[in-house]
N, C-alpha and C positions, 0 to 999 in steps of 0.2 A: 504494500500500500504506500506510493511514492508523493500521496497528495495529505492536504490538511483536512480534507473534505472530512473524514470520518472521523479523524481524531479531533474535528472541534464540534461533533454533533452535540456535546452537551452543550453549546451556545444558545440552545432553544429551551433549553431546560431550568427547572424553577429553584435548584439550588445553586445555579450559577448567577441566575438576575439577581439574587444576594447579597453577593459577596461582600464580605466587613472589609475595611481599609485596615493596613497593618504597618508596623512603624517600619520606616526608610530611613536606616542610620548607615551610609554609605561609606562613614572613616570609619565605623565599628567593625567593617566587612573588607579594608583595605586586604590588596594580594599578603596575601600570609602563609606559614602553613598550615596545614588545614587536616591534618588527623582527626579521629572522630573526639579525640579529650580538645581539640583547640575548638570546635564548631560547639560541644557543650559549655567552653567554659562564655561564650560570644552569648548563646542566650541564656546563662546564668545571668551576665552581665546587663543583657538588653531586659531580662524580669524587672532585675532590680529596680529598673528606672521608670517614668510613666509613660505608659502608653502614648506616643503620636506618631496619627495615622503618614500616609506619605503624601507628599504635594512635588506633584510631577504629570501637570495636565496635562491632555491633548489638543494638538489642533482639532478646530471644529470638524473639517473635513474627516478626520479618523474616527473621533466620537459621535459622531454621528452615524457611522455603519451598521446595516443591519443584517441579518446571517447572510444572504448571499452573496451580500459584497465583500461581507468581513473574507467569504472564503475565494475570491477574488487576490488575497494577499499572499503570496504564496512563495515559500522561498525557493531560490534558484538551486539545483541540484549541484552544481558544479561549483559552489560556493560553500561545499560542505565541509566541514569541521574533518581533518584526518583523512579525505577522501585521496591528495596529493601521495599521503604517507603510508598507503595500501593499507590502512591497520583494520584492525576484525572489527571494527565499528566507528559509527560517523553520526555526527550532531548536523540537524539542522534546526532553525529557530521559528519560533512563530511571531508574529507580527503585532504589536499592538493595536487594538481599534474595538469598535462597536462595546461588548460588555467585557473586553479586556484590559482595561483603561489602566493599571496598576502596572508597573515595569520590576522585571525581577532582575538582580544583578546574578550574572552568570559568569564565571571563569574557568580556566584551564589549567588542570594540576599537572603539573609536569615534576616529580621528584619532591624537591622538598618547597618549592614554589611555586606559586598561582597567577597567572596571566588572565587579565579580564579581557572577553573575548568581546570585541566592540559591535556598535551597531554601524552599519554602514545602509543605505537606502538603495544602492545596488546591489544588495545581497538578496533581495526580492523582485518579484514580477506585480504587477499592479492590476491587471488587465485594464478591462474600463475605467475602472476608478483613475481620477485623477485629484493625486489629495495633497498638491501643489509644495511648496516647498517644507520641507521635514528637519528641524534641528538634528544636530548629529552626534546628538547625546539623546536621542529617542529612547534608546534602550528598548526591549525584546518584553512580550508579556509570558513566554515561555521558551521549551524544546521539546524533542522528539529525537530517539535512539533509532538510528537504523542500521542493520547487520542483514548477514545472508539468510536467510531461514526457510523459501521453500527451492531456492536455484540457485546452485553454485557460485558464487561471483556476483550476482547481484544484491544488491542492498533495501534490503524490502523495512520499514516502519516496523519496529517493535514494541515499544512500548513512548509515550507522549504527555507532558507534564505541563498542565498549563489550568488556569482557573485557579486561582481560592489554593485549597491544598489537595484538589484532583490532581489524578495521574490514572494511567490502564495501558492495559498490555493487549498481544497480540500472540499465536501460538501457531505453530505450522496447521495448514486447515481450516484454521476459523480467524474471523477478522475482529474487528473494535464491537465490543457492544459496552459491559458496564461500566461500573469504574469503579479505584478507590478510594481515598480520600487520607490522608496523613491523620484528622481526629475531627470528630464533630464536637460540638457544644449544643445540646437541645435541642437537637434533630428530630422533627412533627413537632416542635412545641413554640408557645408564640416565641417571639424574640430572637429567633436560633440567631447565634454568633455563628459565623466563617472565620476562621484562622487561614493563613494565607501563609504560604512557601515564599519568602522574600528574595531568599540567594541559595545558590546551587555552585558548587565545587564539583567537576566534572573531573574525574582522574582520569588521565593519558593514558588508553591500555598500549597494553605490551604487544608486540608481533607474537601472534599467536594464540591471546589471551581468548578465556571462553565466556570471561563476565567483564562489566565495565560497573564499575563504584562511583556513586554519586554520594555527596554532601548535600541536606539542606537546613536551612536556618525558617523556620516555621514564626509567626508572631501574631497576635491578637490581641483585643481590649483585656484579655482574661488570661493572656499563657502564650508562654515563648518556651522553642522546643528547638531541638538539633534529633536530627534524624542519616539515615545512612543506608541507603539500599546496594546491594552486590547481586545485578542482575543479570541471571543468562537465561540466551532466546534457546529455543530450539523445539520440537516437536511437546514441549511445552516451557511459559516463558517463565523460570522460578525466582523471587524477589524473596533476599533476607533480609528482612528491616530492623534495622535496630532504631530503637529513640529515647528519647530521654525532656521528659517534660517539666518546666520551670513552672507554676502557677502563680497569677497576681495576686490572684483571690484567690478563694476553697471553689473545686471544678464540679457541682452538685449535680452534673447532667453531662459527665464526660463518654464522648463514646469512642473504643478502642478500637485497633483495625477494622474502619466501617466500608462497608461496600455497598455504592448507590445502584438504584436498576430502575427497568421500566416495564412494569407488566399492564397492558392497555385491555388486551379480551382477549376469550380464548373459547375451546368449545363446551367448557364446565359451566358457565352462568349464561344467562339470558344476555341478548344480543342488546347493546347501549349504541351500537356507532352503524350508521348505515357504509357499510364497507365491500368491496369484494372480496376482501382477503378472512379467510378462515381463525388466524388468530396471527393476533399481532402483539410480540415482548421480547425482552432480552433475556426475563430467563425467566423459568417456570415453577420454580422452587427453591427452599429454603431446606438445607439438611446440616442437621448438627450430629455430634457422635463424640461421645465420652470415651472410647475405646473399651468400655466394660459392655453396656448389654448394645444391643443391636441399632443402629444410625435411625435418626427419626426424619422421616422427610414430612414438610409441611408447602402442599401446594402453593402458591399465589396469586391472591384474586382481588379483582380490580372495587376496592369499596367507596362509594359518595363521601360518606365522610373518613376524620384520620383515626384511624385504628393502632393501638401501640399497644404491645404485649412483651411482657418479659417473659420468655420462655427457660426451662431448663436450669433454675438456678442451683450455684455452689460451685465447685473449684473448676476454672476454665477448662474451658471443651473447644475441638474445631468446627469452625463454621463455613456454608458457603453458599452464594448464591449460583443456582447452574441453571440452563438450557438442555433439560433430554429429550425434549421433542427435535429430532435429527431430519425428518423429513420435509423435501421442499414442498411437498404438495397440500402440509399443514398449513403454509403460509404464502403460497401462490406469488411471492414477491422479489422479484427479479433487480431490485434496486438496494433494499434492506437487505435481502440472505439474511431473515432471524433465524434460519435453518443452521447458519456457519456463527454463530454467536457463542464466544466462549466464556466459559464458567470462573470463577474464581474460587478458591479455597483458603481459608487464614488456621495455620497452625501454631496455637501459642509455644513458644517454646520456655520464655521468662519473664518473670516480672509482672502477669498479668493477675490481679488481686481476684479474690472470691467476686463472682457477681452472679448475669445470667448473662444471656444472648437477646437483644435486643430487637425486635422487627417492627418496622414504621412501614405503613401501607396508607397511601393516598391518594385521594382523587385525582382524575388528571380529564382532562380536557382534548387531549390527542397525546400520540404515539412523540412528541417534541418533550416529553415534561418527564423527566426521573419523580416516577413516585411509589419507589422501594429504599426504605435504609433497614442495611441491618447492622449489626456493633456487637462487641463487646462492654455492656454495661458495668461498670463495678458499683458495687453494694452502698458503698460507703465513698463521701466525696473525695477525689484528690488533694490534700492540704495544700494551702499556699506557702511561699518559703521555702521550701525544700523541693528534691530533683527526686522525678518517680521516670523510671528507667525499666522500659520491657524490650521484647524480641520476638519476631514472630517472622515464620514462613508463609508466603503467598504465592500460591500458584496460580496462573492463569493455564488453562488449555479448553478443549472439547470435554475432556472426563478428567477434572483435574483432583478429585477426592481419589484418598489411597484404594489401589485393587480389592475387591472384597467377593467372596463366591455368596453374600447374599444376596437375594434376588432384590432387585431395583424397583421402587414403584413409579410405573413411568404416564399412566394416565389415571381418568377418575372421571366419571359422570354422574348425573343425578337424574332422576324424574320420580312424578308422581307414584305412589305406593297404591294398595288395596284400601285405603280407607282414607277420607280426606285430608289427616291431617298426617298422614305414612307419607314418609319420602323411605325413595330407593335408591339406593349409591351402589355403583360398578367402581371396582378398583382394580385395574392391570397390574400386573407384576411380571418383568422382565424374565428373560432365561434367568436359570439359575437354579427355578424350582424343578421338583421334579414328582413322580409318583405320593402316594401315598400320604397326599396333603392333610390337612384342614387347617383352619382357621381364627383368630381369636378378635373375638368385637367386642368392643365396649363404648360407653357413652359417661360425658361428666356428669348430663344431666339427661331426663327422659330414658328411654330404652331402646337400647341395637338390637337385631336379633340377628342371625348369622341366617342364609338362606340357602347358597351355595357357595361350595367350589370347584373351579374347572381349569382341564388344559386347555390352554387358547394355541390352536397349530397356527393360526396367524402370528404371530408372535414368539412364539418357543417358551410361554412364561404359564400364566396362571390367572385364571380372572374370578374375582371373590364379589359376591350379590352380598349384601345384605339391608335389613328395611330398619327405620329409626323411627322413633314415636316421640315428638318430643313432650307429648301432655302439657303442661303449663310450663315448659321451661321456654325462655327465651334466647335462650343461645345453649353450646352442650360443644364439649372437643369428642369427635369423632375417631378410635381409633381401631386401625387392622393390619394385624401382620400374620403372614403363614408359618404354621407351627409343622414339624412331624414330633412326633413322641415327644410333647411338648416343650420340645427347643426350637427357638426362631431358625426359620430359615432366609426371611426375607426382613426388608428395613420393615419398620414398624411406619404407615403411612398415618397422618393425624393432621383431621380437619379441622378448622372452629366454624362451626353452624351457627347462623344470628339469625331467627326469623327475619 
């Protein structure tokens, strides 16, 4: 992917129209070196101090852009960062304008020094736009990593950092869809703060090298942070983040590795949008897994109003949001490929205190607007004063959770039951099962009853009937998973039903 096109699709989207202003201390960020203890001790320093935002306007001409022109700006390929120096990877930048009005300082580590890599206004194409004469200290609102990954020698888009403290990856096979985000503050809730990626230390890889190491310097009304990603592409793209959070204040609604998404409709609920396309998201589920009993996958569906739920609480667990619906003929769309949308997965490795798993489901208006968060919630708020320091792995790919032989639940239906107020829910399950099934249903509230189980030869998996009654309850978590001799054989699939 050699364009910005995809990687600025969140420009439509409603946690980007957001974004909080973050403090621009440009002598605090002089070329230095830049190890991961030099970049903590920078926002120790910038906590300490008070928050102010950055003042480094645009001309009118640039702020004024709106997404199709913004994607009009587009940098010159042959202007890329390392492209001269044949090395396993190359930087190109993105361009400030429309809702990217904030300039990030970026430089080049080379050894034990860091060179600021300048802006120059022939390093871009403009097409139509003519946005008349440009200072030459504009500075860049972002970048973009690109390496070989699916054609020898060529340089294809891997992953793209830009917005607030968004970034997302790309994986052999599948192209841009979610994203992640460095930390939320009160994500669905009114007031949410954006903390913003300020400046980025780019290390010089080595001829040969198979990951390339960034620095960044994260800041906000509430919290300044130094983070460290060591990322390698390849048949999937794996990101080890380290970070390290300074808080101004106590962080009462902080969210840990969040990953944003967009689920618009699909063919589980009633039809909202006159469309041709069969279902339209980035990804179709939510799956968490303790490594003791069996991974919980929890559909995702499009609600009018915001729905927040903590799920799964006590000692951190991996999460992710993923795409299993693989088929193009689900989604009939030749322009998106929600078909080729790849999944992310966060595995805490340190640092990460007792909480739950966090899921924000929001209304959206069209297929433009991110309205999926999910996080790592902690129980208890971040203190101000002091440095809270975790670690965590993120994969991007097509199937980026660890290999598992239990079976997957990869679809779900509902309709009408035998009595007015019975509904009936079908639930697929992937290969994996096999003979000598059954089944185990239960309800929080009302009552499941199990009806059948079958092999579905279309599919190679298992397909589980059963009917729900909810009696007077108004909502009830839906759960099913396929047992033999009562041990799981598959994830445990778990809805939440709202009248």
């Amino acid at each position: 992917m050699s364009d910005c096109t995809a990687a600025t699709r969140s420009l439509r989207r409603r946690d980007v129209v957001a974004l909080a202003p973050a403090a621009l201390m440009a002598a605090a960020w002089a070329p230095a070196g830049v190890a991961a203890d030099t970049v903590r001790e920078r926002a120790r320093r910038l906590a300490a101090e008070p928050y102010r935002p950055p003042a480094s306007p645009l001309p009118p001409a640039l702020a004024a852009l709106g997404y199709d022109a913004y994607r009009d700006l587009r940098y010159r390929p042959d202007h890329a960062i390392w492209s001269r120096e044949r090395l396993p990877f190359q930087l190109q930048m993105f361009h400030r304008g429309g809702l990217f009005r904030d300039p990030v300082e970026l430089f080049e580590v080379h050894g034990a020094t860091a060179q600021a890599i300048p802006y120059r206004a022939e390093q871009f194409s403009y097409g139509p736009q003519d946005p008349g004469p440009l200072p030459p200290d504009l500075g860049f609102a972002g970048f973009r990593i690109h390496a070989p990954l699916d054609v020898r020698g060529r340089f294809d888009e891997v992953a793209a950092f830009l917005g607030a403290s968004y970034f997302r990856a790309v994986a052999r096979g599948v192209g841009y869809g979610l994203s992640a985000r460095g930390l939320t503050l009160g994500a669905g809730e009114p007031g949410e703060e954006f903390p913003a990626f300020r400046a980025f230390w780019i290390e010089r890889p080595a001829r040969g090298a198979r990951r390339i190491v960034v620095h960044a310097l994260l800041d906000s009304p509430s919290v300044a942070g130094a983070y460290r990603f060591e990322i390698g592409s390849g048949a999937a793209t794996v990101m080890e983040i380290e970070a390290s959070l300074f808080p101004r204040r106590p962080l009462a609604s902080a969210g840990l590795a969040p990953l944003t998404s967009m689920y618009l409709f699909g063919p589980e609920q009633p039809r909202r949008y006159d469309d041709f396309r069969p279902q339209v998201h980035d990804s179709d589920g939510l799956l968490t897994a303790d490594g003791r009993g069996p991974p919980v996958w929890r559909p995702l569906v499009h609600t009018p109003a915001t729905r927040i739920r903590d799920l799964d609480p006590g000692p951190p667990r991996a999460f992710g949001l993923l795409q299993r619906q693989r088929d193009f003929a689900a989604y009939q769309d030749l322009e998106a490929l929600y078909h080729q949308r790849p999944g992310a997965w966060v595995e805490p490795l340190e640092g990460f205190p007792p909480g739950a798993v966090r899921l924000v489901e929001l209304g959206a208006r069209s297929e433009a607007e991110d309205n999926v968060v999910t996080m790592w919630r902690p129980a208890q708020p971040l203190a101000a004063g002091r440095e809270h320091r975790f670690r965590y792995r993120l994969t991007w790919a097509a199937q980026p959770e660890p290999p598992s032989r239990l079976a997957r639940a990869v679809a779900w239906r509902s309709g009408h039951g035998h009595t007015p107020r019975e509904r009936r829910f079908i639930v697929e399950f992937g290969p994996g099962a096999s003979d000598e099934l059954s089944a185990q249903v239960s309800a929080s509230a009302g009552a499941a009853r199990l009806e059948t189980v079958q092999p579905n030869a279309q599919t190679g998996g298992a397909r589980v009937s059963f009917a729900f009654n909810p009696g007077t309850a108004v909502a009830s978590d839906l759960r099913v998973g396929l047992v033999r001799g009562g041990a799981p054989v598959s994830e445990a699939w778990l809805y939440r039903w709202i009248a």
